[in-house]
C-alpha positions in Angstrom: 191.1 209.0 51.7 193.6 211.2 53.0 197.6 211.8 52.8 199.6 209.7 53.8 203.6 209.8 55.1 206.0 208.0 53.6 209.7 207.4 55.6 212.4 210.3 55.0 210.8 211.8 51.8 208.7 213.4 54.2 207.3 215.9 54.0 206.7 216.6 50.4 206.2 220.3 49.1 203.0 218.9 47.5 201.4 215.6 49.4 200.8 212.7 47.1 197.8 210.4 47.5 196.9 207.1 49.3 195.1 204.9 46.6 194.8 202.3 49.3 196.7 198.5 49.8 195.5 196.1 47.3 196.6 192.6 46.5 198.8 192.3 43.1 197.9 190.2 40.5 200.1 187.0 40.7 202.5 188.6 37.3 203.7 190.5 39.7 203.9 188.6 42.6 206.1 185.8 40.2 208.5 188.6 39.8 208.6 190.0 42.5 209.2 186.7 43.9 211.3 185.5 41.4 212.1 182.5 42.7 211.9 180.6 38.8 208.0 179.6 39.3 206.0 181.1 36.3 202.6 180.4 36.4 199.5 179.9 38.4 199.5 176.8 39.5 203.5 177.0 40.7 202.4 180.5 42.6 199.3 178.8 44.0 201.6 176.0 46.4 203.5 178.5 47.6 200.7 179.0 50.2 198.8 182.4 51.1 200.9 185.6 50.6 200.3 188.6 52.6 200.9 190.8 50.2 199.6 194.3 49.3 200.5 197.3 47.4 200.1 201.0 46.9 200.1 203.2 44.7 201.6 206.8 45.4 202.0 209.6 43.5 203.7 213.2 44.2 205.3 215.9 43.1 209.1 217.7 44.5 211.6 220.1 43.2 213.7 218.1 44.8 216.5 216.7 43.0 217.3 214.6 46.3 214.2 213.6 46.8 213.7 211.7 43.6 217.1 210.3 44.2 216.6 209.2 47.3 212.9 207.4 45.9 215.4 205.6 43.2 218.0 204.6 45.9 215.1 203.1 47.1 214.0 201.3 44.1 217.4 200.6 43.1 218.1 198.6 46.4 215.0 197.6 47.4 215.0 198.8 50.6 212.5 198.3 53.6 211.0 201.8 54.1 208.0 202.6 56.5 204.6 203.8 54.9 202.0 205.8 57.3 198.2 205.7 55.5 195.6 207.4 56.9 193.6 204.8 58.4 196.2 204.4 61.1 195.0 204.1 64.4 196.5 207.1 66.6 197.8 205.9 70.5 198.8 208.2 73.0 202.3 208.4 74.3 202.9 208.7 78.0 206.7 209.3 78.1 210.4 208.8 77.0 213.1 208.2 79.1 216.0 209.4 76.8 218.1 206.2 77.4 219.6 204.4 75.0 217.5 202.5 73.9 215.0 204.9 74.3 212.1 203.3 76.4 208.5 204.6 74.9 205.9 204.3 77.7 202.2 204.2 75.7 198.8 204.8 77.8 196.7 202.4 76.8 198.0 198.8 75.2 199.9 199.6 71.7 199.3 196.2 70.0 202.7 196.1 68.8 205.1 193.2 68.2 209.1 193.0 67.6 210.6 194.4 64.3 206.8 196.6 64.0 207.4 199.8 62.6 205.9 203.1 64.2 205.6 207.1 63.3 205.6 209.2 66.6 204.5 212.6 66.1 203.8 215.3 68.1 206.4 214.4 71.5 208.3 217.1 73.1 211.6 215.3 72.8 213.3 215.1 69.1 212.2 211.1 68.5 209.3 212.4 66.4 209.4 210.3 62.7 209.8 206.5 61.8 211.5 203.8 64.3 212.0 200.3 64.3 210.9 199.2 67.6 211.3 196.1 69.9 208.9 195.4 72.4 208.6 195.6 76.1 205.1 195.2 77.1 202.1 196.0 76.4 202.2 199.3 76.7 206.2 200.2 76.3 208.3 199.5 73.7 212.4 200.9 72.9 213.7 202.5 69.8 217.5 202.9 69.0 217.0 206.7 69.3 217.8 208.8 71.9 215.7 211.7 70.9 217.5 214.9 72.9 216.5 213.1 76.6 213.3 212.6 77.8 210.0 214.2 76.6 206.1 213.5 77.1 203.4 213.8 74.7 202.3 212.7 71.7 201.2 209.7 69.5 202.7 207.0 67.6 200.9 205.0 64.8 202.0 201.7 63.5 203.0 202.0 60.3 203.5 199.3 57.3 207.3 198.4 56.0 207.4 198.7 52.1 209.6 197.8 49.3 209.4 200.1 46.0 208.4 197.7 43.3 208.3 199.9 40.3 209.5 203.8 39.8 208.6 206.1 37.2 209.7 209.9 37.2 209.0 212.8 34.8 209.6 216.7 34.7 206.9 218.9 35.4 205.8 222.1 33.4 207.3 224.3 35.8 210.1 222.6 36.7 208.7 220.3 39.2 210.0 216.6 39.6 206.8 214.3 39.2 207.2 210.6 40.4 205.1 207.9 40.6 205.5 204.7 42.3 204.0 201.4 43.2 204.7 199.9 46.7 205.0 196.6 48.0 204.5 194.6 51.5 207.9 194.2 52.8 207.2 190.8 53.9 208.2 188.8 51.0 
């Protein structure tokens, strides 16, 4: 496995794990749903759902931190999630416009409303954008990033909604926190 990144609590003073995307058992996926079906066979019309989650785990002495993890579970929140399976593309340039246009080398595979972690550009736009797309191998993002840069990659990453939130003080004053994860496409 590997670490992972996960939206603006990065980066952790100790990085969690990435137990990997699986499919919830359909409990959850009632309430998480809650749409008043509750059973099986009500779950079962509503079709396939692509639906995973992950389980994450970390430790902060970050007061802020953990409340930024409950604002997230309190509001349910889209927030992006980078695992480290994530394919790495090279970035060409950015032309510091508003939008900012994100010129890839080689064709990005992305599609409007895809979420994407740029690391490693000379211009300040490194970290998590919602992007529309351009072509295939340019896309825009709302920031602006200090003018133009070159360099780089960008990874697409997966939009998640905390499902459940559980925090505890350490033995030496760290903030422990533990968290299950949800697609953000229901």
């Amino acid at each position: 496995m590997g670490d992972f990144i996960f939206g603006a609590v990065d980066p952790l003073p100790v990085s969690p794990t990435f137990d990997g995307w699986d499919r919830p058992n359909n409990a959850t996926l009632i309430a998480i749903l809650d749409d008043g079906t509750g059973g099986l066979g009500e779950l079962m019309q509503q079709g396939p759902i692509p639906l995973r989650q992950a389980q994450l785990h970390g430790k902060t002495r970050s007061k802020a931190t953990i409340d930024l993890l409950k604002g997230y579970y309190e509001t349910r929140e889209i927030v992006p999630l980078l695992d480290c399976d994530a394919t790495e593309i090279t970035i060409s340039s950015s032309d510091g416009n508003a939008p900012n246009l994100v010129v890839t080398a080689t064709n990005h595979g992305l599609l409007d409303g895809d979420y994407v972690y740029i690391s490693g550009h000379t211009s300040t736009i490194n970290g998590f954008h919602l992007i529309v797309r351009v072509n295939a191998s340019s896309f825009t993002i709302a920031d602006q990033g200090g003018g133009a840069g070159t360099g780089g990659v960008m990874q697409r990453a997966d939009p998640a909604r905390v499902l459940e939130l559980t925090t505890s003080r350490g033995a030496f004053g760290d903030r422990e926190y533990q968290m299950t994860l949800v697609d953000a496409a229901v």
